[in-house]
C-alpha positions in Angstrom: -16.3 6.0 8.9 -16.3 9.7 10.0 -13.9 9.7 13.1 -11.0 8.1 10.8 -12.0 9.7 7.7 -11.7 13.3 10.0 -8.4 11.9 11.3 -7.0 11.6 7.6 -8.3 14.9 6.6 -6.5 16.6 9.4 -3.2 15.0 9.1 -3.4 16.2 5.0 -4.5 19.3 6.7 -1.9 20.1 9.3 0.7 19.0 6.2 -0.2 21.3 4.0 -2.1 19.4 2.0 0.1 16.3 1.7 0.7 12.7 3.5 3.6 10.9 3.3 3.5 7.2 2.8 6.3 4.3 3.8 8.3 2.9 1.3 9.2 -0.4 0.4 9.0 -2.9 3.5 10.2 -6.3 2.2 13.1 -4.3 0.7 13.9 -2.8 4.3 13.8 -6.4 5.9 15.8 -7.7 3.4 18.5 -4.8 4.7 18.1 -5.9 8.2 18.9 -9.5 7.9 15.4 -11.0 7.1 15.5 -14.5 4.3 11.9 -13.6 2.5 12.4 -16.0 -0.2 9.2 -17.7 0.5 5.9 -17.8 -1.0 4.4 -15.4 1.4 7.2 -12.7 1.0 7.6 -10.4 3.6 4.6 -12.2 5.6 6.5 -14.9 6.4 8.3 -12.2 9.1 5.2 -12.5 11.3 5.8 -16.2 11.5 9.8 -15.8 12.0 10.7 -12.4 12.7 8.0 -9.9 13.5 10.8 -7.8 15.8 12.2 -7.2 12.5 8.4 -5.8 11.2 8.2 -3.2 14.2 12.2 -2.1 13.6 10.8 -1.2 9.9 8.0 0.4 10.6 10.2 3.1 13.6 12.7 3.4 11.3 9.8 4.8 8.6 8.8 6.9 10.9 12.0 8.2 11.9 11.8 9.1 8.6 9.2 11.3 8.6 5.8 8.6 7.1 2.6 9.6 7.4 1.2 6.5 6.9 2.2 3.1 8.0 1.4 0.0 5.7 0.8 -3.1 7.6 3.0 -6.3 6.4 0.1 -8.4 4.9 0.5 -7.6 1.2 1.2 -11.6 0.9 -0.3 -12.6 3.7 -3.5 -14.6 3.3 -5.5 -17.2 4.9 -5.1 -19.6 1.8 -1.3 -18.8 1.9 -1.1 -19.6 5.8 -2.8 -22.6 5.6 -0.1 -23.9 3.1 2.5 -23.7 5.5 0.7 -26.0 7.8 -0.7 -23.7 10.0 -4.5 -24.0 11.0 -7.3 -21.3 10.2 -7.0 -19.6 13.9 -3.1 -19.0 13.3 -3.7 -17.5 10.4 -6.1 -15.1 11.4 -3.9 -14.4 14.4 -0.7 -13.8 11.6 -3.3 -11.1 10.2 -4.3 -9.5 13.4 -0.4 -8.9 14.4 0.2 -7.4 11.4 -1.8 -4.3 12.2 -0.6 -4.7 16.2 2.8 -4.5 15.4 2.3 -1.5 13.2 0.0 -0.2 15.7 2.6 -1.1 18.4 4.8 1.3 17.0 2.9 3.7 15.7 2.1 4.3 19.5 5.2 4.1 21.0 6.8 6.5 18.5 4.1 9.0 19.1 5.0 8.8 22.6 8.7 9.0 22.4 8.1 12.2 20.4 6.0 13.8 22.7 7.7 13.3 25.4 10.7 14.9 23.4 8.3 17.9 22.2 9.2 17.4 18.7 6.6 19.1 16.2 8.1 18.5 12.9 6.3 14.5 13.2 2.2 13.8 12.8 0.5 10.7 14.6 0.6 8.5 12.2 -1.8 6.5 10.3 -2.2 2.5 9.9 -3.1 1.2 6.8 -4.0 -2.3 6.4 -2.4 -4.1 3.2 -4.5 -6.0 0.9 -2.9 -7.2 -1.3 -4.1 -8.5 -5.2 -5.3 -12.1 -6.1 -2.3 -11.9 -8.0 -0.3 -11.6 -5.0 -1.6 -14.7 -3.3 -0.4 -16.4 -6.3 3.4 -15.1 -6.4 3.3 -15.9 -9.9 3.9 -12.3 -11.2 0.1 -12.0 -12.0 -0.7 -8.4 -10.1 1.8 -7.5 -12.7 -0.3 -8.5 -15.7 -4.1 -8.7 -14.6 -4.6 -12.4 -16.1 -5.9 -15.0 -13.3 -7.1 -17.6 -15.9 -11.4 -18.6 -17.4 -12.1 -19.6 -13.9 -11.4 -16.3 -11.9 -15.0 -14.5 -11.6 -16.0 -11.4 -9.9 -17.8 -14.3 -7.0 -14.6 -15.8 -6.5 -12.7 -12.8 -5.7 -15.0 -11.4 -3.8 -14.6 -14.8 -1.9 -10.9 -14.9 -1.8 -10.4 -11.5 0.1 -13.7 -11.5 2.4 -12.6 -13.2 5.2 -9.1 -11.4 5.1 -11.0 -8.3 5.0 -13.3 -9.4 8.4 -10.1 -10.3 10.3 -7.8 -7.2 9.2 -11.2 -4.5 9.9 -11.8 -5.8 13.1 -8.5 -5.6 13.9 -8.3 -2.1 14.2 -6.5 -0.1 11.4 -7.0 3.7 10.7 -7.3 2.7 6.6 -7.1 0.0 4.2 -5.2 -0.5 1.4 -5.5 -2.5 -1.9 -2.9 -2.5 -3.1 -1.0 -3.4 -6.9 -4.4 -4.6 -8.5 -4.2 -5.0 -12.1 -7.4 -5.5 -13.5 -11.2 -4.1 -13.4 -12.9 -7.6 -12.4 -10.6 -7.1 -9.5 -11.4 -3.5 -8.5 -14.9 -4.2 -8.8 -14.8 -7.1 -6.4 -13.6 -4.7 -4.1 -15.7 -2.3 -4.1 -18.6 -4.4 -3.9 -17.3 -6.1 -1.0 -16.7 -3.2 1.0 -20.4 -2.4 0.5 -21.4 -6.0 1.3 -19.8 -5.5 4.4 -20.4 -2.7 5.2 -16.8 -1.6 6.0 -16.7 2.1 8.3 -13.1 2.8 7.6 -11.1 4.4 4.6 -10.0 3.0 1.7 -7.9 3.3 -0.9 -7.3 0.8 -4.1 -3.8 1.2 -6.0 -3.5 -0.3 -9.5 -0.7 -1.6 -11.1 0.6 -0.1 -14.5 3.5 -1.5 -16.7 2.9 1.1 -19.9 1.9 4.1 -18.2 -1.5 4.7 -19.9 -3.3 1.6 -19.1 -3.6 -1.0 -15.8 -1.7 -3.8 -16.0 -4.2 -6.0 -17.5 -4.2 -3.6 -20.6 -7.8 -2.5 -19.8 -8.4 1.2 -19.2 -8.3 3.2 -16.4 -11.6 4.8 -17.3 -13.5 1.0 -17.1 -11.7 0.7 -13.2 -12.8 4.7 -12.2 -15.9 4.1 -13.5 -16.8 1.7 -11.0 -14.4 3.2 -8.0 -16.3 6.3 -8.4 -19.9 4.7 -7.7 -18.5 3.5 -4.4 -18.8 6.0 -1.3 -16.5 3.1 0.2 -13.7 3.8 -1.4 -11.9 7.3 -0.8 -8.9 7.2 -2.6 -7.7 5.7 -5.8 -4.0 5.7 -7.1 -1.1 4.2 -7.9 1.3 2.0 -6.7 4.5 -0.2 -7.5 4.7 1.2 -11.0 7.9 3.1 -12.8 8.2 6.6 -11.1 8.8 7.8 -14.7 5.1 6.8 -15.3 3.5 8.6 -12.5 3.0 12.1 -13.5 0.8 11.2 -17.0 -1.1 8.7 -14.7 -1.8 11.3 -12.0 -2.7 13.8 -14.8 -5.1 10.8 -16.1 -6.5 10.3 -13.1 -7.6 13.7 -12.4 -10.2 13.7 -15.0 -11.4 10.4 -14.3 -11.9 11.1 -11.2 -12.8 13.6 -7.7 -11.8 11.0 -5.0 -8.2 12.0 -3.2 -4.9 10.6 -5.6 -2.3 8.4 -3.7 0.9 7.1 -5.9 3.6 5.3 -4.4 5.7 4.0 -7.1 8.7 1.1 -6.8 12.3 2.4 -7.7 12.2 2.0 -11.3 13.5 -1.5 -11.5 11.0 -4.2 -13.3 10.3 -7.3 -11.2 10.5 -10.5 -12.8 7.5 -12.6 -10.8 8.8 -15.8 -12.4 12.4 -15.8 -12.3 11.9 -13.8 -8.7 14.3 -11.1 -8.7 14.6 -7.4 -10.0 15.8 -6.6 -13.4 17.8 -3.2 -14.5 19.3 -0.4 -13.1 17.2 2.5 -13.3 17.1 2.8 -9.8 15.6 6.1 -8.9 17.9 8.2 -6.7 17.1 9.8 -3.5 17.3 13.0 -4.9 15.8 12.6 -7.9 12.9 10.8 -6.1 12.2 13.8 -4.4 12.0 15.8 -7.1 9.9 13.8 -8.8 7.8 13.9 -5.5 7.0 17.4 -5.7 5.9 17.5 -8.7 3.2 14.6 -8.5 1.8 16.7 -5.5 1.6 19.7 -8.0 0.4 18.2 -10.7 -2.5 16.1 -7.6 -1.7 13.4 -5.6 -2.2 14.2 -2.1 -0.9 10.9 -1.0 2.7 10.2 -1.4 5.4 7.6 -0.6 7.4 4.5 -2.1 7.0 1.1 -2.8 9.8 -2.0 -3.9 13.2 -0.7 -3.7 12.8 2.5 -1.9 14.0 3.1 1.8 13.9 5.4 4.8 16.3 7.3 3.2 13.6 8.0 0.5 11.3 8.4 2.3 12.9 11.2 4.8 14.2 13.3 1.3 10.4 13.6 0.2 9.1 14.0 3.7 11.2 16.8 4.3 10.8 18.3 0.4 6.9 18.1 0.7 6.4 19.1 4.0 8.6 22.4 3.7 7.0 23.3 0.3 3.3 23.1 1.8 
């Protein structure tokens, strides 16, 4: 783990103590053309249009991201195998989704040092893992409740072989991402010991109140396991109200010593049934930003966006943070 542990240390350390994650990627696809109504959400781009994936991931770094999230949130093997495809496509659907951000991670480096720009890092690639909850599309990362017959085996079962095929495929991090529950959490962490995985990690939970995780539990129950695991090096946020963030970060820093990432959505409430965003309290640009800053004040070192936010918010917070530290 130390080469890529170093290499996220020094990118937080060249920043000024901050990176910058994307924002939301099925909401840029959606901008660009791409139908995601489908079951695997923006995964079903690496079946149909995976040009669009690498045009997202330039354009976030255009914007000034640290750190690139791969497009597997909702891509699984289970998932894959219900379109019809067979076990070897869908570990090859899993593998390009760290190529392509790889890909452009690369070529984007190269373009700007060719041009002798020094205002941009080399980025990072996070692999996306997304929750049980997301397999399901049923709304469930939202509220933590997979049924009697979810145990800690099953889960533990459900994202091993994803994990195998996404490690060896080569990112910088990973990232669990929207998990609402401590079963879940703890699945995690116990898998990444079982095997033995060398790279980063972070795990994000999902919070519709602000106090608790989505499930209603605690955040002490969930820290209290994260924080017996050497394995994972970051705990946060993500895909909750901004409005939320800065009680949860302050919540978090007692729980906890392990780095803080928060990326939360827009502000708008997905509906997981009825599939579609409810509300207006889209955050703006500007008042993202300033939001932004003071989450790094008050302790996140990892920062960025999730549903609804764009380059655009991502470039205003990149540039805020970055010229503050």
């Amino acid at each position: 783990m130390g080469s890529r542990a170093g290499a996220l240390e020094e990118l937080i350390q060249r920043n000024g103590g901050v990176a910058v994650i994307d924002g939301g990627f099925a909401t840029q696809l959606e901008a660009l053309g791409a139908d995601i109504k489908d079951p695997l959400w923006s995964a079903v781009c690496l079946i149909r249009d995976p040009h669009l994936i690498k045009q997202v991931h330039i354009q976030y770094l255009e914007a000034g991201a640290d750190i690139l999230v791969t497009s597997s949130y909702q891509a699984t093997i289970p998932g894959f195998l219900s379109k019809g495809l067979s076990l070897e496509q869908g570990e090859l659907l899993l593998q390009k989704s760290v190529k392509l951000a790889l890909e452009a991670r690369d070529s984007f480096w190269r373009l700007i040092q060719n041009s002798g720009d020094n205002n941009y890092s080399r980025a990072l690639v996070a692999a996306s893992i997304g929750s049980y909850g997301a397999y399901l599309a049923d709304g469930s990362e939202y509220s933590g409740d997979y049924g009697p017959d979810i145990n800690l085996e099953k889960l533990k079962d459900f994202h091993r072989r994803r994990l195998q095929v996404l490690v060896d495929a080569g990112p910088d991090l990973l990232a669990f991402e929207t998990i609402p529950n401590k079963l879940e959490a703890q699945a995690l962490a116990e898998l990444l010991d079982e095997e033995n995985v060398q790279i980063p990690s972070w795990i994000c939970f999902s919070s519709m109140d602000g106090e608790h995780v989505s499930s209603g539990e605690e955040f002490k129950e969930c820290l209290d396991v994260l924080n017996k695991s050497e394995k994972v090096n970051i705990v946060g946020i993500n895909c909750a109200s901004p409005q939320f963030i800065e009680n949860l970060i302050l919540q978090l820093r007692k729980l906890t010593k392990k780095l803080l990432a928060v990326y939360p959505n827009s502000g708008e409430v997905w509906d997981g049934r009825a599939k579609k965003w409810l509300g207006l309290e889209c955050c703006g640009e500007k008042s993202f930003e300033v939001l932004a800053k003071r989450w790094h004040e008050c302790g996140a070192t990892l920062i960025g966006g999730c549903c609804r936010t764009t380059p655009r918010t991502i470039r205003s917070i990149s540039q805020l943070l970055k010229n503050a530290s």
